[in-house]
C-alpha positions in Angstrom: -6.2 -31.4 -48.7 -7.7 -30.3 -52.2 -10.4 -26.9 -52.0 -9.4 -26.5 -48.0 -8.2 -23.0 -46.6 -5.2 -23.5 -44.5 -6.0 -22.5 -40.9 -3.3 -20.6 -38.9 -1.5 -22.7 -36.2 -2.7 -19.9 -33.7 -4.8 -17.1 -32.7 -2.7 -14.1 -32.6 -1.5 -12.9 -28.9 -3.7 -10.0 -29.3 -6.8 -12.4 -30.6 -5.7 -14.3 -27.3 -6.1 -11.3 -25.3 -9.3 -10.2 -26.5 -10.6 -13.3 -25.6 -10.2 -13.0 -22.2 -13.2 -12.3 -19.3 -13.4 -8.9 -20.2 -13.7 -8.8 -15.9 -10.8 -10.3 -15.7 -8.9 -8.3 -18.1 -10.3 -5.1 -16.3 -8.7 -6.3 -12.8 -5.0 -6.7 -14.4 -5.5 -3.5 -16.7 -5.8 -2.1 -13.4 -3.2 -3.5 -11.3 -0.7 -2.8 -14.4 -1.6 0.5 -14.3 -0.1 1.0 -11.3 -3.4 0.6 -8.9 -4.2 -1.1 -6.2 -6.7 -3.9 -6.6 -9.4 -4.4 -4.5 -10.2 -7.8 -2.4 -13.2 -8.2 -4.0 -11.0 -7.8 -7.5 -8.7 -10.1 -5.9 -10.8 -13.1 -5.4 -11.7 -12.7 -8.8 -8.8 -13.8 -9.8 -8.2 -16.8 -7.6 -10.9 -17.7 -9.8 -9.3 -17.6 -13.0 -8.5 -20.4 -15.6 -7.2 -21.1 -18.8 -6.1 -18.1 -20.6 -7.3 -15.6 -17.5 -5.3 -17.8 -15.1 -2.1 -17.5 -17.9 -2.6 -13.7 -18.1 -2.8 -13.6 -14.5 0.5 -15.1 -13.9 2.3 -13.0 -16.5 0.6 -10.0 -14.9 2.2 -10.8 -11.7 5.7 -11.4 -13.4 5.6 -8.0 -15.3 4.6 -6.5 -12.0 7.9 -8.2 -10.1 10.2 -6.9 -13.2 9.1 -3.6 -12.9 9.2 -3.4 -8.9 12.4 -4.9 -7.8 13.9 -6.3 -11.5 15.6 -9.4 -12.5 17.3 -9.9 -9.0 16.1 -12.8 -7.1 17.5 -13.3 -3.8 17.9 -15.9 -0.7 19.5 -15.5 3.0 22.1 -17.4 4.9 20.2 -18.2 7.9 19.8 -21.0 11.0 16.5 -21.5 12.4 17.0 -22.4 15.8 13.4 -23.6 17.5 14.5 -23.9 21.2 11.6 -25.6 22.9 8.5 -27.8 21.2 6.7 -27.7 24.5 3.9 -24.9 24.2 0.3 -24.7 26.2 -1.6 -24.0 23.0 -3.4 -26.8 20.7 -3.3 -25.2 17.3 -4.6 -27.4 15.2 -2.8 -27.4 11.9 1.1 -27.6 14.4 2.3 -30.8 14.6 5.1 -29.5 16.6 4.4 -28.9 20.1 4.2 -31.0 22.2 2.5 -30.8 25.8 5.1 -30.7 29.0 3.7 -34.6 29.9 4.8 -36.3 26.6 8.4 -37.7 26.2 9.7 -35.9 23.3 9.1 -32.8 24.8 12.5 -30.8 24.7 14.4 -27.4 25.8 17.1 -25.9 24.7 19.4 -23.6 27.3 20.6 -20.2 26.4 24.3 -22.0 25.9 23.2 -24.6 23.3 21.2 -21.8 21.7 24.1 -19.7 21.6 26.4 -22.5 20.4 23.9 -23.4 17.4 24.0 -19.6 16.8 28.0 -19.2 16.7 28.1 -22.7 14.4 25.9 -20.6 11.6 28.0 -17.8 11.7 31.1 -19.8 11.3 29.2 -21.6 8.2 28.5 -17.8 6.9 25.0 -17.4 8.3 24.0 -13.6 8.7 20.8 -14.2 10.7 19.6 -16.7 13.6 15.4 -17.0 13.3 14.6 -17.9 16.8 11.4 -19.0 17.7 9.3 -21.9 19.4 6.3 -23.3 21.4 5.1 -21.1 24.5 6.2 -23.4 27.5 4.6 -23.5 30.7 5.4 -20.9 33.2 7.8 -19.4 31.1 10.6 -16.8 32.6 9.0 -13.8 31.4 12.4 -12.0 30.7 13.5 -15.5 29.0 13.6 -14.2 25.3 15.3 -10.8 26.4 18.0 -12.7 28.2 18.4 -15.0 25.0 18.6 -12.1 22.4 21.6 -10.7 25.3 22.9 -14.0 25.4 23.4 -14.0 21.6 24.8 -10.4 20.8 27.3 -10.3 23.5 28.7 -13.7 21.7 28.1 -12.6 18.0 27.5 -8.8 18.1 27.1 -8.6 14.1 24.5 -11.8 13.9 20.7 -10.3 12.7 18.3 -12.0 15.3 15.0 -12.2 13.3 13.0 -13.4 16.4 10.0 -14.3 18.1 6.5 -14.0 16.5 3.9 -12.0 18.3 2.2 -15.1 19.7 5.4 -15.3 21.4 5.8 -11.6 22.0 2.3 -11.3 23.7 3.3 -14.2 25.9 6.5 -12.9 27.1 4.4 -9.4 27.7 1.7 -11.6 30.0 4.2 -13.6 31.8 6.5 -10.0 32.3 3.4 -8.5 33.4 4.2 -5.5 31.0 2.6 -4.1 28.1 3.6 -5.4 24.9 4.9 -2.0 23.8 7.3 -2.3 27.0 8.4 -5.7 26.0 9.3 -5.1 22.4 11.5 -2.3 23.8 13.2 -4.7 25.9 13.8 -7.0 23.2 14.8 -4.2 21.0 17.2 -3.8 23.4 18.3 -7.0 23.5 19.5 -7.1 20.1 16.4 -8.1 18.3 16.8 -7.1 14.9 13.5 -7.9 13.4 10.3 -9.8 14.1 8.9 -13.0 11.9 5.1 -12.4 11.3 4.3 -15.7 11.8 1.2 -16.7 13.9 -0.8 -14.7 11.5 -2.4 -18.2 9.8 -5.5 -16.0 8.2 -6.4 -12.5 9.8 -10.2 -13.5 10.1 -11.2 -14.2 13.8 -14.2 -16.5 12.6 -11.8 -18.8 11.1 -9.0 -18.6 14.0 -11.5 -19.7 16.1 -12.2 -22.2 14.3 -8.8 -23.8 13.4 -6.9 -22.7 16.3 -9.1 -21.6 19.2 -7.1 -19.3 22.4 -4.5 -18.5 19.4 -3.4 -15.0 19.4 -6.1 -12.3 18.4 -6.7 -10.7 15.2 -6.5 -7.5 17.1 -3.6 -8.5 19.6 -1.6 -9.5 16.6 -2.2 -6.2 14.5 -1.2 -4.4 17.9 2.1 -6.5 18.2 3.3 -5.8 14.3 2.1 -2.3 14.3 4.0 -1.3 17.7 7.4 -3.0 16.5 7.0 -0.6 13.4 6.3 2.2 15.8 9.6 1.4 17.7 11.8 0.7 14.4 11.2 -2.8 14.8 10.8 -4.4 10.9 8.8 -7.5 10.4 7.7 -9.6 8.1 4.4 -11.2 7.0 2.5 -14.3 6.4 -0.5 -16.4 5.7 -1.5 -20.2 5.4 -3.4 -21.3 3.2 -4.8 -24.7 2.0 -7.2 -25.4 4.4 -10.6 -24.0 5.7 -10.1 -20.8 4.2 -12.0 -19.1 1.0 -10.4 -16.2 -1.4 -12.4 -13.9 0.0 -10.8 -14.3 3.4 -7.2 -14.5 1.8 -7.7 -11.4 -0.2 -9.1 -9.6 3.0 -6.0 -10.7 4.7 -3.7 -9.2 2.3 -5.5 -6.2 1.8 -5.5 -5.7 5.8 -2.0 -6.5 5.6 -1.6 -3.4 2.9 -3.6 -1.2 4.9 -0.7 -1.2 7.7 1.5 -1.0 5.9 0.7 1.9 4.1 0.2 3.6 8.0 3.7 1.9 9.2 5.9 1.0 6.2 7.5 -1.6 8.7 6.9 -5.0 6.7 10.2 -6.2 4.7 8.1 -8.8 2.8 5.1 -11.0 2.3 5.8 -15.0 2.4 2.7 -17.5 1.8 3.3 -20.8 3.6 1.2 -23.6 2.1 -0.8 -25.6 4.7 1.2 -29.0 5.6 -1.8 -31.6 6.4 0.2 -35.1 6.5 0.7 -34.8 10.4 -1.5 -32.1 11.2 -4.0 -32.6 14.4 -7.0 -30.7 12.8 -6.9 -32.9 9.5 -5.2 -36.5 11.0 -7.9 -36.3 13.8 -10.6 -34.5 12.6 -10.6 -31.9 14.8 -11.8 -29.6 12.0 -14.3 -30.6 9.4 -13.9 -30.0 6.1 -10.0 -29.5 6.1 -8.6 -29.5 2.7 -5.2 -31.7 2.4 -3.1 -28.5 1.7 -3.3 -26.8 -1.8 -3.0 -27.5 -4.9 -0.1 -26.9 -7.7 -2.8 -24.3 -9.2 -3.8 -22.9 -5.6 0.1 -22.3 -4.4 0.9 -20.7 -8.1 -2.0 -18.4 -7.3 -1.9 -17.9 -4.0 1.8 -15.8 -4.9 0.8 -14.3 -8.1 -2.1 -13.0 -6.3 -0.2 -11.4 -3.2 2.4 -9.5 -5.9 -0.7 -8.1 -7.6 -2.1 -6.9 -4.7 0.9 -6.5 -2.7 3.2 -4.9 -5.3 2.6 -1.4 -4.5 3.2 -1.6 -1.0 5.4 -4.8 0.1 7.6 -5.6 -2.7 9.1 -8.3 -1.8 7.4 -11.9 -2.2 9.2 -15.5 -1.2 8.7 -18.3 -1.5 9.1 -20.9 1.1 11.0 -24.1 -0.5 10.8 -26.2 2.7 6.9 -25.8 1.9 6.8 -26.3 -1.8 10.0 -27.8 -2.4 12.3 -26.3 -5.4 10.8 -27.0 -8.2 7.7 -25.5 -7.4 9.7 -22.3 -5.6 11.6 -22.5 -9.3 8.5 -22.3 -11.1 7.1 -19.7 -8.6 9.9 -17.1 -9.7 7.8 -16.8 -13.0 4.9 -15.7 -10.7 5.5 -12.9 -8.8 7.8 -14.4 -6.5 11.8 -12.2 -6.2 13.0 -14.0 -3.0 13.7 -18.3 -2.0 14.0 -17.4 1.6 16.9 -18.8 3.5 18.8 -21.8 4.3 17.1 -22.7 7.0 20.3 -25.3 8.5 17.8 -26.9 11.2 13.9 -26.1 10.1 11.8 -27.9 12.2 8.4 -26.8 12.6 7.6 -28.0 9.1 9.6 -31.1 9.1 7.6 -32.4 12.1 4.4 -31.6 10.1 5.1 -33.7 7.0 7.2 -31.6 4.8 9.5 -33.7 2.8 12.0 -31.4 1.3 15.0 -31.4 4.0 16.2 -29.1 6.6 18.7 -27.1 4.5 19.3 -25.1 1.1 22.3 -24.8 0.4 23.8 -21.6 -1.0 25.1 -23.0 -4.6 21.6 -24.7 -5.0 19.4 -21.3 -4.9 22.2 -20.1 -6.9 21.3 -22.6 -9.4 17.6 -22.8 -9.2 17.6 -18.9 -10.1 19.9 -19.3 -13.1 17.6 -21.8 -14.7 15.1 -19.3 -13.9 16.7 -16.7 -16.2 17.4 -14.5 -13.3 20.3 -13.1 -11.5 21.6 -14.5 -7.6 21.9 -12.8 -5.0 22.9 -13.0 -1.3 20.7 -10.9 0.7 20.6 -9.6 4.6 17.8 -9.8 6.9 15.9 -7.0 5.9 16.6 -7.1 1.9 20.2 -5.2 1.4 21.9 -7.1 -0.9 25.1 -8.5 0.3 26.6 -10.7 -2.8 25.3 -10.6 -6.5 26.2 -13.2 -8.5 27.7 -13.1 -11.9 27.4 -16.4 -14.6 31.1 -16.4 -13.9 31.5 -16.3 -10.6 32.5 -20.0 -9.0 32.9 -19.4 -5.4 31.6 -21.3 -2.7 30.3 -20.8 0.6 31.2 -22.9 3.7 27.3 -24.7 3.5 28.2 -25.6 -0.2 30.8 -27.9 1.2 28.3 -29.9 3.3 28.0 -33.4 2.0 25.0 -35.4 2.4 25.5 -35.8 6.3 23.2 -32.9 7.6 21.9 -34.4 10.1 25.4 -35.4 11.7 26.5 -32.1 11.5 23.9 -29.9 12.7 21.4 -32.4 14.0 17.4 -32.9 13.3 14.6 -33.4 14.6 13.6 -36.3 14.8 16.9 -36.9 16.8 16.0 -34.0 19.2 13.1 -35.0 20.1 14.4 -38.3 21.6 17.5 -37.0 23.6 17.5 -36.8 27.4 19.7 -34.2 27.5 17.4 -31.5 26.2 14.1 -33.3 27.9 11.8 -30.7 29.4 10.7 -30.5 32.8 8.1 -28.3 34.2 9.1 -26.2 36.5 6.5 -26.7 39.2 8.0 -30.7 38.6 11.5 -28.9 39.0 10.3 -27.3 43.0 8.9 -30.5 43.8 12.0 -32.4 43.1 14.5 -29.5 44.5 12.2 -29.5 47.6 11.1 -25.9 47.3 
C-alpha cells in the first residue's frame, strides 16, 4: 500500500532469542555449557511454552549431537513375560492378574526357553524376562530360568528381572539381595531392567501403588547390581498423579547414583497407559490424569537429556508407549535410541496400548532415516553391532514377517485364554496331589 513501511516477514533468530524468559534462557545457557541443571531448574522448564518450550527442545537436540552424534539406535530383542499372576495390586498394571481369576497363566522353564531359542533364530540378541510375583514362588525360580536359558543359548544377553522381582526372589530365598543378584549373575544374567521405579517419591508410591517396592529397597537393588558388575537400566512413568517437581527429583536422584556407580546404560520414560488401568478405570486414585499429553511426552524426554546428558547418555524412546510417530518426532528431542523389537510385549498391550507387539528391524531403520539420522543395530548394553548405510538393503529374518504376528509368535490376548499355561497355586497343587 501507498506511504506504508514494509515490515520484515520475521524477527531475526537472535531477536527470537532475546525474547526469551531471560530464566529460561539462563537454565539452557547452563546446561549447554556443559552443567548440570538443577531440579528446581528442571521443573522450570516443564514449564516452558512457545518460544521457551522451542528453545528447549533444540537445547536438548544440540545436547544429543554433541554426546553420542547422529547415531540413533534400536535392539533385536523378545520380551518374554512368563507368568501375569502376581500378589501385588499396583494400580496403574492392568496385567496381573490374581491366582483365583481364569486368565491367570504360567509359563514353564521349557516354553520360556523355546520362546527364547525362536528369537535367536529370528536374530534377536537379547531375551527381556520379566513378570508378576506369583504366590509362593520357588525362590531359586529366576536362577534356575537364567541356567535354563544360557545352557541352550550361551551367547543370548538376558536383560532380566526388575528389582521388585529381585527383592522377591531375595524374600522367598531367604537371602540378602546382594546374595541373590550374585546368584543370578551367575546364572547368566546379563543386565537388569530398572523397571518398578514408576516415580522415586515414596508419598506418591504409596499412593498409586501401595506394598510396591520401596524407594530405599529399590535404590539398594540398582546400586548393588552396579557393585557386582551388574548394568541396568532406568525408568519413570509419568502422566498421572505426579508433578515436575517430583519428576525432576527423580531424575536428579537417578544422576546422583550414577555418578557414585556408573552402572545405568540408559534412561527410558514410559508414558502412563490409563485405558485399562485399575487406578483410573476404577477410581482407585483420585485425580488420575488420562496419561500425558503430545506436549508433556515431548518434554518429559527433552527434559531427561538436559538433565541426564552428563551422566546417562543414552535416552529411548518406548514406541509401544508412544507409537512411531511420536518416537519419530521424539528423535528431534533428545531421544538417540527406539528401544527394541519387542516380538511378544505384553504388559502394555494388556493396558491399552494400541501400537502392536513388534517393530520390525527395516521399520526403525526407516523411521530414523526420515529423521535425518543414521541406523544402527545395537547390543544390550549400547555396543553397536550393525550401522547402516543409505545403501545398504539387507534384511533381517523379523523383516520377513508378514502381517500374521500373532500366528507366529502368539499374543496376549490368546495367552491369557489357553489351558495349557493356566496357573495353579501351589498350595491348590498339594491339595490335589494329596500332600
Amino acid at each position: 500500500m501507498s506511504g506504508t513501511t514494509e515490515q520484515p516477514a520475521a524477527a531475526s533468530l537472535r531477536d527470537l532469542a532475546g525474547a526469551l524468559n531471560p530464566v529460561v534462557a539462563a537454565v539452557l545457557d547452563r546446561a549447554l555449557a556443559g552443567e548440570d541443571i538443577t531440579a528446581e531448574e528442571g521443573a522450570v522448564l516443564f514449564a516452558t511454552t512457545g518460544p521457551e518450550y522451542n528453545a528447549m527442545v533444540l537445547a536438548a537436540d544440540e545436547l544429543r549431537r554433541r554426546t553420542v552424534g547422529d547415531i540413533a539406535t534400536y535392539v533385536v530383542n523378545r520380551n518374554v513375560n512368563f507368568t501375569n499372576v502376581c500378589i501385588k495390586r499396583c494400580g496403574f498394571c492392568a496385567f496381573s492378574r490374581d491366582f483365583r481369576e481364569e486368565e491367570g497363566y504360567f509359563l514353564p522353564i521349557e516354553e520360556i526357553v523355546r520362546r527364547a531359542q525362536e528369537a535367536w533364530d529370528y536374530g534377536a540378541t537379547e531375551v527381556c524376562i520379566q513378570a508378576g510375583l506369583p504366590p509362593q514362588m520357588e525362590g531359586d525360580l529366576y536362577i534356575r530360568l537364567c541356567s535354563a536359558i544360557k545352557e541352550a543359548l550361551p551367547d543370548m544377553h538376558i536383560h532380566g528381572f526388575s528389582p521388585e522381582e529381585v527383592l522377591y526372589g531375595s524374600i522367598r530365598s531367604r537371602c540378602t539381595i546382594r546374595e541373590y543378584l550374585e546368584g543370578l549373575k551367575a546364572a547368566g544374567v546379563g543386565s537388569l531392567p530398572g523397571t518398578s521405579a514408576e516415580v522415586l517419591d515414596q508419598e506418591l508410591r504409596d499412593r498409586i501403588s501401595p506394598g510396591r517396592i520401596t524407594v530405599d529397597q529399590w535404590i539398594e537393588v540398582i546400586t548393588t547390581a552396579h557393585e557386582i558388575g551388574i548394568p541396568t537400566t532406568s525408568t519413570v512413568m509419568f502422566g498421572h498423579r505426579e508433578t515436575p517437581e517430583q519428576l525432576c527429583n527423580h531424575m536428579a536422584l537417578l544422576r546422583g547414583l550414577q555418578q557414585r556407580t556408573g552402572g545405568i546404560t540408559e534412561f527410558v520414560p514410559l508414558s502412563f497407559v490409563h485405558t485399562e488401568a485399575p487406578m483410573f478405570l476404577k477410581g482407585l486414585v483420585q485425580n488420575v490424569r488420562p496419561g500425558p499429553t503430545g506436549m508433556d511426552v515431548v518434554k518429559m524426554h527433552a527434559i531427561a537429556r538436559i538433565m541426564l546428558n552428563n551422566w546417562i547418555p543414552n535416552v529411548q524412546a518406548s514406541w509401544v508407549k508412544e507409537g512411531s510417530r511420536m518416537s519419530q518426532l521424539l528423535l528431534t528431542a533428545g531421544v538417540n535410541d527406539l528401544g527394541g523389537t519387542l516380538i511378544n510385549e505384553s504388559i502394555s498391550t494388556a493396558a491399552g496400548a494400541q501400537h502392536g507387539q513388534l517393530m520390525r528391524p527395516s521399520e526403525f531403520r526407516g523411521m530414523i532415516r526420515a529423521a535425518g539420522r543414521i541406523p544402527a543395530e545395537r547390543f544390550t548394553t549400547y555396543g553397536l553391532r550393525r550401522v547402516f548405510s543409505d545403501a545398504d538393503e539387507e534384511h533381517d529374518p523379523l523383516d520377513l514377517v508378514g502381517d500374521n504376528v500373532e500366528e507366529i509368535f502368539g499374543s496376549y490376548d490368546r495367552l491369557v485364554k489357553l489351558d495349557t499355561y493356566r496357573f495353579e497355586h501351589p498350595r491348590h497343587a498339594s491339595e490335589r496331589a494329596g500332600v
